[in-house]
N, C-alpha and C positions, 0 to 999 in steps of 0.2 A: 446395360445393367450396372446398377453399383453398388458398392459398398460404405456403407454407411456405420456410424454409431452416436448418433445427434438427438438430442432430445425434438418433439413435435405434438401436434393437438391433433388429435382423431375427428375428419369431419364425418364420416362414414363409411359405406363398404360400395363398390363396384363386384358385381356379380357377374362369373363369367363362365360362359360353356365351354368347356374342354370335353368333345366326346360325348359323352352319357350324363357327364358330371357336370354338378356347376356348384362353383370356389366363388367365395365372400373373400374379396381381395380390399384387404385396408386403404384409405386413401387417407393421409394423414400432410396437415399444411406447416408449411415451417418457414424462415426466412433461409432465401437460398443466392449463393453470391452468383451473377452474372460475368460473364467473361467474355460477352460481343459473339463469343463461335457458336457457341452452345446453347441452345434451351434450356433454362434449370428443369431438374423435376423429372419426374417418370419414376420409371420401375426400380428398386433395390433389394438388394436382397442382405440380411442381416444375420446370422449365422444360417439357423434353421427357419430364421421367417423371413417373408418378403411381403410388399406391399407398393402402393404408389406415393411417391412425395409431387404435393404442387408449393410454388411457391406463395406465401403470405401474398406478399404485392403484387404479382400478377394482376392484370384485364381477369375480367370472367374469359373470355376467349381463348386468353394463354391456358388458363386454370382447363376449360375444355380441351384443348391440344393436347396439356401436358396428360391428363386422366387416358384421354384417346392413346397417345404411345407409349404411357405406360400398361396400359390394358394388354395394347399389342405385344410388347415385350415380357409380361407376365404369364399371357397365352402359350408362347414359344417356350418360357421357363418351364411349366406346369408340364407341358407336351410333353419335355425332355425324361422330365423328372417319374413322371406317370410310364409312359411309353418305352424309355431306357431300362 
């Protein structure tokens, strides 16, 4: 998860079932630095909102990954937050 405060272009929503419920989860694209370890992009979360970041330049394929683990890690968020 992270923590963010960077401006980005809304491409759309990823839809996600938690339980009974299903959360419109932003997916929004931005240029993101790479650092060799890391995949940019995934889940963040920004005070009271969260959402996915992909990176601008990415393959379509990373841009799939990254939506994929961010989904995943938005899942686990929501669960906490709901369920806690």
């Amino acid at each position: 998860m992270r923590e963010t405060n960077v401006s980005s272009r809304l491409l759309g929503y990823v839809q996600l079932r938690v339980g009974a419920r299903i959360i419109a989860v932003p997916v929004q694209s931005m240029k993101l630095e790479r650092d060799g370890r890391h995949q940019p992009g995934g889940f963040y979360v920004e005070g009271s909102q969260f959402g996915i970041y992909v990176d601008d330049e990415a393959a379509e394929d990373e841009v799939a990954e990254q939506i994929r683990a961010g989904s995943n890690e938005a899942v686990l968020h929501i669960t906490k937050k709901i369920f806690n």
